[in-house]
C-alpha positions in Angstrom: 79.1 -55.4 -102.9 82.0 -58.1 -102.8 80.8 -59.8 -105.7 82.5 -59.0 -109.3 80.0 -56.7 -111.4 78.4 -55.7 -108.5 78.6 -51.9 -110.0 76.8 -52.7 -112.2 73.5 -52.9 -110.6 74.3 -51.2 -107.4 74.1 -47.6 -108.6 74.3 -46.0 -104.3 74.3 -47.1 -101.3 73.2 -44.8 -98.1 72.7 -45.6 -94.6 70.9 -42.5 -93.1 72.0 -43.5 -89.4 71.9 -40.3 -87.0 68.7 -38.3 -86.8 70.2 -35.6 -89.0 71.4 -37.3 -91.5 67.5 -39.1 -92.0 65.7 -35.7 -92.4 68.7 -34.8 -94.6 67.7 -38.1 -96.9 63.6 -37.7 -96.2 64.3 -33.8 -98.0 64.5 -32.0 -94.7 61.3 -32.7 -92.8 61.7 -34.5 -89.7 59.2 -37.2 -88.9 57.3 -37.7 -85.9 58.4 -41.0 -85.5 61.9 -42.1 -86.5 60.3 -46.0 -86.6 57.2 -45.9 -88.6 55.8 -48.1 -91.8 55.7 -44.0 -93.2 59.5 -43.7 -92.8 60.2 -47.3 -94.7 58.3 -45.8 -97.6 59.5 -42.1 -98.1 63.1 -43.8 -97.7 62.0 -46.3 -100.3 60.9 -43.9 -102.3 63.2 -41.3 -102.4 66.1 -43.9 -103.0 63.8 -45.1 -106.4 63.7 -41.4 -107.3 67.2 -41.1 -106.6 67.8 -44.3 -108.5 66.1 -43.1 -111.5 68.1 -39.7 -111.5 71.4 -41.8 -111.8 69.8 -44.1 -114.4 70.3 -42.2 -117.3 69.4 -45.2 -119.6 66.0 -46.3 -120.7 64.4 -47.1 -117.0 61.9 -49.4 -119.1 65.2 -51.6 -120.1 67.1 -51.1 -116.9 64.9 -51.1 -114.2 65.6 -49.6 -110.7 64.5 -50.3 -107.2 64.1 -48.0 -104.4 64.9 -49.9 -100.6 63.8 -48.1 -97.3 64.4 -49.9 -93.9 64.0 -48.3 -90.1 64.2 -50.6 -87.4 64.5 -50.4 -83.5 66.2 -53.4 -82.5 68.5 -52.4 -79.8 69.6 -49.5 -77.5 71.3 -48.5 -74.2 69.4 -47.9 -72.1 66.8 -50.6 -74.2 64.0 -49.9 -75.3 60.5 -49.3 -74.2 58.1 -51.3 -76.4 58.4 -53.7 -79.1 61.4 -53.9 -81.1 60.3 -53.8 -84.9 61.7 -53.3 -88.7 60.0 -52.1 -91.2 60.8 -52.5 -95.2 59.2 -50.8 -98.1 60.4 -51.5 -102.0 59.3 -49.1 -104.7 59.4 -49.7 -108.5 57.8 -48.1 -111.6 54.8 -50.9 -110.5 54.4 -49.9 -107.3 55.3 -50.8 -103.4 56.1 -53.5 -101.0 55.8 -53.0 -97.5 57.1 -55.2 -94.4 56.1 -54.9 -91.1 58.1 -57.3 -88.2 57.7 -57.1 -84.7 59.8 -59.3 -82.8 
């Protein structure tokens, strides 16, 4: 986002952090687990669809990319279990998914 032109290929930016504002993003269902593979994907892929309604120019030519990411890393009082992240991309050819557990 520091970089010159950046707008240009950036078209939003959201970082669903609280609880509320994640159902709010996911269309106002709430999941049964805030940290899943499920979550990276309906983020991914209502960021794409988002993408595509701001992308009012041939999506063929101008391509856009949907990014979802949920992660439990770190808390007070820490967590029970593994701390993991999951990714999911989503493009007119499909999705990525990654799983990490650290």
């Amino acid at each position: 986002m520091g970089s010159p032109g950046a707008s240009r290929s950036v078209l939003e930016l959201k970082v669903p952090y609280s609880r509320e504002s994640l159902v709010d993003v996911l269309g106002g269902s709430e999941p049964p687990n805030y940290v899943s593979p499920e979550v990276a994907l309906d983020l991914a892929e209502a960021a794409y669809m988002r993408a595509r309604s701001l992308r009012w120019k041939d999506v063929k030519k101008y391509p856009c990319v949907g990014l979802g990411c949920t992660a439990a890393i770190r808390s007070e009082p820490m967590i029970r279990g593994q701390h993991r992240c999951f990714v999911a991309v989503c493009t007119e050819d499909g999705v990525l998914e990654l799983n990490l557990t650290l």
